[in-house]
KOLKOLMAR-267082 format. One record per residue (C-alpha): residue in three letters; x, y negated, z. Coordinates in Angstrom, 3 decimals, m for minus. Example, Ala and Ser with C-alpha at 12.3 -4.5 7.8 and 13.67 -1.06 7.14 Angstrom:
<recs>
ALA; 12.300; 4.500; 7.800;
SER; 13.670; 1.060; 7.140;
</recs>
This chain:
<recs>
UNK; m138.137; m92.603; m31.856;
UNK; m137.499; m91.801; m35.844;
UNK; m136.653; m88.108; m35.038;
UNK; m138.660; m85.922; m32.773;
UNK; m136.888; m82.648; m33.176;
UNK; m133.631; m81.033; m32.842;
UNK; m132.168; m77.513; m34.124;
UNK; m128.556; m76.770; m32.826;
UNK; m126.786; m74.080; m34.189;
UNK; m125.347; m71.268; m31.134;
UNK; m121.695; m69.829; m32.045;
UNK; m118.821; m72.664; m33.487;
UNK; m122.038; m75.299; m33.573;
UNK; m123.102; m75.280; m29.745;
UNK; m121.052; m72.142; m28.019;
UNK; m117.196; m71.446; m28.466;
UNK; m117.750; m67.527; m29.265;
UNK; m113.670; m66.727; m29.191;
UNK; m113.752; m68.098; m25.127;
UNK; m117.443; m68.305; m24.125;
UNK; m117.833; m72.060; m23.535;
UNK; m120.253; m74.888; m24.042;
UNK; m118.438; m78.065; m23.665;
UNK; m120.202; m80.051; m20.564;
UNK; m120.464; m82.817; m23.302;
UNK; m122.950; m80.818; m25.290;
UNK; m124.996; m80.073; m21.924;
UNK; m125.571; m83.527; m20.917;
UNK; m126.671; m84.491; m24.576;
UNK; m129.219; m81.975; m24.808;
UNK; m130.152; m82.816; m21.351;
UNK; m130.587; m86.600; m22.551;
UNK; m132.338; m85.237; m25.773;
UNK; m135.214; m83.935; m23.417;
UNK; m135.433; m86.692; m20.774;
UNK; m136.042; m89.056; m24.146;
UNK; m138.591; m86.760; m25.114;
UNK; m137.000; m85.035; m28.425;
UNK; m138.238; m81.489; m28.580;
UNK; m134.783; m79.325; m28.440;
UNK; m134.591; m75.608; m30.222;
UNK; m131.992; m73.220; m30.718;
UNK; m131.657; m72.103; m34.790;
UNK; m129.173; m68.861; m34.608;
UNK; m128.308; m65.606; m36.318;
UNK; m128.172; m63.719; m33.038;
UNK; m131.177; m61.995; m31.648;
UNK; m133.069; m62.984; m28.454;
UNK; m130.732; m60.115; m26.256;
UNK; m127.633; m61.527; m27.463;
UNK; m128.216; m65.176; m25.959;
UNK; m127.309; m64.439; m22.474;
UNK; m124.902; m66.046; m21.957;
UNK; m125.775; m69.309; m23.671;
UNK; m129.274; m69.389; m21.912;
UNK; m127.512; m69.090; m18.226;
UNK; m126.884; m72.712; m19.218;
UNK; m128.806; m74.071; m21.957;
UNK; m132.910; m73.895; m21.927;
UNK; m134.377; m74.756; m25.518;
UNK; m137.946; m75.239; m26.142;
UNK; m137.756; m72.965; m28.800;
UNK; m136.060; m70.468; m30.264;
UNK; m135.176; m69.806; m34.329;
UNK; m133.337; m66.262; m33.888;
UNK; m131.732; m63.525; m36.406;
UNK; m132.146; m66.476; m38.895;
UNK; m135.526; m67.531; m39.151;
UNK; m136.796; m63.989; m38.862;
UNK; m137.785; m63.616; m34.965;
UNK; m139.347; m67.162; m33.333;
UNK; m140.346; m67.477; m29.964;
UNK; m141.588; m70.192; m27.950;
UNK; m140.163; m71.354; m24.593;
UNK; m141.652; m68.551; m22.319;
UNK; m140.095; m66.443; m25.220;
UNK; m144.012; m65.621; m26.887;
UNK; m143.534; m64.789; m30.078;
UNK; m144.368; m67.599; m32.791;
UNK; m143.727; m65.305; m36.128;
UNK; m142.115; m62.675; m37.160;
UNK; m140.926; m61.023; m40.602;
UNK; m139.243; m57.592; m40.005;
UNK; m137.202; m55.635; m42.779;
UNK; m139.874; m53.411; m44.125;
UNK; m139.397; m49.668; m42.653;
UNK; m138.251; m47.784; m46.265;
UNK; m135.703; m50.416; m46.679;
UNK; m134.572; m49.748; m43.298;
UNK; m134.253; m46.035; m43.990;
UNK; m132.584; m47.013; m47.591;
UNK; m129.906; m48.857; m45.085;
UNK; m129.242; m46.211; m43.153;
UNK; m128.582; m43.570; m45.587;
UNK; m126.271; m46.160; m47.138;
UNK; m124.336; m46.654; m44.388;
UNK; m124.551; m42.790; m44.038;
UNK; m123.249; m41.409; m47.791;
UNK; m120.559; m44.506; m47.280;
UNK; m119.183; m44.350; m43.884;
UNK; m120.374; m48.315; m43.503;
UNK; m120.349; m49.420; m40.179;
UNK; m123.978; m50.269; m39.051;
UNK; m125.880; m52.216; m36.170;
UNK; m129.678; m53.394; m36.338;
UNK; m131.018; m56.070; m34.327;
UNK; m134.724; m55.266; m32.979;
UNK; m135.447; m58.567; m31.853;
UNK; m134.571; m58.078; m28.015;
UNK; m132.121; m55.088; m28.544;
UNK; m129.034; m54.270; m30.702;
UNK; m128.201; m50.995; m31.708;
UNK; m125.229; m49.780; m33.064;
UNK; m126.083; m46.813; m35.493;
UNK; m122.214; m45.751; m37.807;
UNK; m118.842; m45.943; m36.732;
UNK; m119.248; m47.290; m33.037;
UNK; m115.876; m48.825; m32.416;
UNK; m115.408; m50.916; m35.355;
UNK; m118.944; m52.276; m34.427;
UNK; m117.758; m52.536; m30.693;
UNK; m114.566; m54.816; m31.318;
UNK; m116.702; m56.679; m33.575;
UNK; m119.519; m57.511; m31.138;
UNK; m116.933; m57.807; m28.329;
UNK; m115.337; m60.661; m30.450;
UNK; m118.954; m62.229; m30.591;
UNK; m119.051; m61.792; m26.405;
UNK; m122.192; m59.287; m26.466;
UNK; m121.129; m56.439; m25.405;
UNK; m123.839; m56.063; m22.324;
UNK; m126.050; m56.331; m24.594;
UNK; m125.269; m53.426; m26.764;
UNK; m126.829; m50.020; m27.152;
UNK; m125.982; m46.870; m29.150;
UNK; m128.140; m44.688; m30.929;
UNK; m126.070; m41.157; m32.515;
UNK; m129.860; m39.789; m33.197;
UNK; m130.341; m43.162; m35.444;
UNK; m133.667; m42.979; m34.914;
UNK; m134.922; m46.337; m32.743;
UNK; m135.847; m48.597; m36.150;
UNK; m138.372; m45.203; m36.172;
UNK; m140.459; m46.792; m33.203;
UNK; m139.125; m49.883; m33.457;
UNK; m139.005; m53.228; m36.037;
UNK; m135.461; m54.205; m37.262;
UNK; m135.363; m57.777; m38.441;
UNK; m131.811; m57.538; m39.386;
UNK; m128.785; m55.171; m40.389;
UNK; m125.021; m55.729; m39.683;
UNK; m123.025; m54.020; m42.019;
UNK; m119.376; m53.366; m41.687;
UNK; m116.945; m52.154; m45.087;
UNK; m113.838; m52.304; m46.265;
UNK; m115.032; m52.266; m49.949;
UNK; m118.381; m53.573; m50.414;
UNK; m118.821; m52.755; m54.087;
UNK; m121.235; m49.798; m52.787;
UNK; m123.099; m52.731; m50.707;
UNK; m123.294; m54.873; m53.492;
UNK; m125.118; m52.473; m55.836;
UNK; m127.694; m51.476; m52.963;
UNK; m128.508; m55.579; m52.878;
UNK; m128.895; m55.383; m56.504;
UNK; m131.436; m52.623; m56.156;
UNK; m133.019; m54.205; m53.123;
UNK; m133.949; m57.800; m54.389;
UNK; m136.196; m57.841; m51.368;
UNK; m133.389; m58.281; m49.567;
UNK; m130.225; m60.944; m49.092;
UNK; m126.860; m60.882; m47.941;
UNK; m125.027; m63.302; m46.167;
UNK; m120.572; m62.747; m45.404;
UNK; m120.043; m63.198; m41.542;
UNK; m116.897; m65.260; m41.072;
UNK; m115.297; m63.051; m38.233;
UNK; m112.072; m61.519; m36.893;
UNK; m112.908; m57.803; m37.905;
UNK; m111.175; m54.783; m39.876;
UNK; m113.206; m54.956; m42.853;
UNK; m116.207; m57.359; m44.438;
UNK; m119.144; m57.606; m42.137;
UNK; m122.287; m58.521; m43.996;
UNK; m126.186; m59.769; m42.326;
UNK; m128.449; m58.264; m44.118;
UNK; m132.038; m59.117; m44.008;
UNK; m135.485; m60.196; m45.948;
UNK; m134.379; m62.412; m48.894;
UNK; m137.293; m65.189; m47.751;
UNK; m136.046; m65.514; m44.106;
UNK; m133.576; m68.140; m43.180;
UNK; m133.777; m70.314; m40.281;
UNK; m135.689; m72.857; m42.522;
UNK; m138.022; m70.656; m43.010;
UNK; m138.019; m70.025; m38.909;
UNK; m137.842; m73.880; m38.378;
UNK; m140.704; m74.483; m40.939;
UNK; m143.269; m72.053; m38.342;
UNK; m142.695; m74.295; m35.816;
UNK; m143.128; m77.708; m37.475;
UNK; m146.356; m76.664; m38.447;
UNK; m147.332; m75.840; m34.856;
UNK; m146.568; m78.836; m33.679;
UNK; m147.786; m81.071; m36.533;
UNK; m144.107; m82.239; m37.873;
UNK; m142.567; m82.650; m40.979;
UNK; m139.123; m82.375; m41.803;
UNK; m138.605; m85.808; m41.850;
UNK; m138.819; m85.970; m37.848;
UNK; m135.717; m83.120; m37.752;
UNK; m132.255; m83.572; m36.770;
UNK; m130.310; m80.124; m37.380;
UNK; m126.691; m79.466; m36.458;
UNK; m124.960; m76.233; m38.005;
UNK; m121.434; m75.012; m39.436;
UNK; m121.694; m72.174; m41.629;
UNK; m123.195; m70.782; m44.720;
UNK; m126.547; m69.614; m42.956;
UNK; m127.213; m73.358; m42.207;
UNK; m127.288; m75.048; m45.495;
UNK; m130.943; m75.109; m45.821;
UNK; m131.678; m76.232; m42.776;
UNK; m129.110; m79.174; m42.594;
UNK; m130.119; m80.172; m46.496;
UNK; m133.875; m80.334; m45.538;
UNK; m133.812; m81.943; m41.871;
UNK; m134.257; m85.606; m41.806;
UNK; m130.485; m85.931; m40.573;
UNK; m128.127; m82.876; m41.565;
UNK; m124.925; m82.977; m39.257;
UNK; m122.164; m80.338; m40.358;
UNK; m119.349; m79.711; m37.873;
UNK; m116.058; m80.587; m38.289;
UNK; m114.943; m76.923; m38.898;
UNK; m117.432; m76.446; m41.279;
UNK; m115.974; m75.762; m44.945;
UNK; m116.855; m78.769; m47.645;
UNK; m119.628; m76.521; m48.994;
UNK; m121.524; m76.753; m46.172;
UNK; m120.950; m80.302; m45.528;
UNK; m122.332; m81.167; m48.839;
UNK; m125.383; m79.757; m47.806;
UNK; m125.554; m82.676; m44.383;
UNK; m125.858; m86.067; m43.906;
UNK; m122.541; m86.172; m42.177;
UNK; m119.905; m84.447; m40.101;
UNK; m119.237; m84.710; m36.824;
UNK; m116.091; m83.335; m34.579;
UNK; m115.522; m79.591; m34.439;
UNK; m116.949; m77.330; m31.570;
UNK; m113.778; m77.740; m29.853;
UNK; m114.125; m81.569; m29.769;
UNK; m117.273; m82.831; m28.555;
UNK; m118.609; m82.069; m31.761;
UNK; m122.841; m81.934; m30.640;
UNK; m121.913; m85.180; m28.295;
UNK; m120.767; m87.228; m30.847;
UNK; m122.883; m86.398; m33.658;
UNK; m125.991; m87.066; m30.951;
UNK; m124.527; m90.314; m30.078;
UNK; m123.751; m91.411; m33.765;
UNK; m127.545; m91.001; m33.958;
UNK; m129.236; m92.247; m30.926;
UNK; m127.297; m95.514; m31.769;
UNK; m128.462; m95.969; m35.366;
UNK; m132.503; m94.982; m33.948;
UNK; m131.760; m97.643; m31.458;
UNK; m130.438; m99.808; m33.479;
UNK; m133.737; m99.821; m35.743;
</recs>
């Protein structure tokens, strides 16, 4: 076995987020991944609460969540962790305050939406997580509790944009979703899910030569540059397939099935 490790990528990688399916395909595979022995994680934006539905059918052996900033083993103990620090968080909120953003936080196992609650419901209800959704008019839980990321919602982000410039500890990254407006991650400019992935190659003595990562958007390009294979879905743009190995079919089509089987044959093969 070449590769011991697998990251999969949840929404338009793994999980259809517009109808709530995982192809049966992309079940089995992952189901042979295991019985061969390959170590299978999930490597996501969304936070640990928002993975309900997904984990009602697919265990992982670990889990990369809010992009590299929250890890968690299989019994969901927590591997690492790099929260926003809690003066940025305030500087966030009174952003999203003097600008009439729309604003959620993730706190690792609970999402709260803090500004303009609709806009933020449709936009979560798009994402299917809407039972796992809280909101706070005091906006006071990232008081008590840590906030790993920010979702920020704007129609004109030239406000946004010269908060990042004054934040350099932090990093944006454009959500590609059916919403009114331009909905922005926010979150510590070191964290990515490479960074996540990295945490738990060193617990279990691997390099990134024994990875085989799967992803489609812009928050996977490290990841799929680094891993020992880098497969880029079919519906990912050619900016992000530059970044992998190859592409395989879209999330639609098989996609994790037939990138897995393009590679068990080749590690057979040698």
């Amino acid at each position: 076995m070449k590769h011991k490790i697998v990251f999969i990528d949840m929404d338009g990688t793994l999980y259809q987020t517009e109808n709530d399916v995982i192809q049966d395909s992309s079940i089995a595979a992952i189901q042979s991944l295991k019985n061969a022995g390959y170590i299978v994680a999930a490597a996501t934006g969304r936070p640990l609460n928002q993975m309900k539905l997904i984990l009602d059918r697919v265990k992982f052996d670990y889990y990369v969540l809010i992009n590299g900033s929250y890890v968690l083993d299989s019994q969901f103990n927590e591997i690492g962790a790099t929260p926003i620090e809690k003066e940025t968080v305030e500087d966030l909120v009174k952003l999203a305050q003097d600008n009439h953003y729309g604003l959620m936080f993730h706190f690792g196992d609970a999402t709260y939406i803090y500004n303009d609650f609709y806009p933020m419901y449709y936009f979560c209800k798009y994402c299917n997580v809407l039972d796992s959704l809280f909101y706070d008019p005091n906006q006071a839980y990232h008081k008590r509790h840590r906030a790993f990321n920010a979702v920020v919602l704007t129609k004109d982000s030239s406000k946004l944009q010269e908060f990042m410039d004054e934040h350099p500890n932090l990093r944006s990254d454009l959500i590609n979703v059916k919403t009114e407006g331009f909905c922005y991650d926010i979150f510590n400019a070191e964290n990515d899910k490479a960074h996540g992935i990295q945490q738990i190659l060193d617990l279990e003595g691997m390099t990134w030569d024994d990875v085989i990562a799967f992803g489609d958007s812009t928050n996977d390009t490290k990841m799929l540059e680094q891993a020992g294979i880098g497969v880029a879905m079919g519906s990912a743009n050619d900016y992000v397939k530059s970044f992998a190995d190859f592409s395989t079919t879209d999330v639609f089509h098989h996609g994790i099935f037939n990138g897995l089987k393009k590679i068990m044959t080749e590690e057979t093969d040698e």
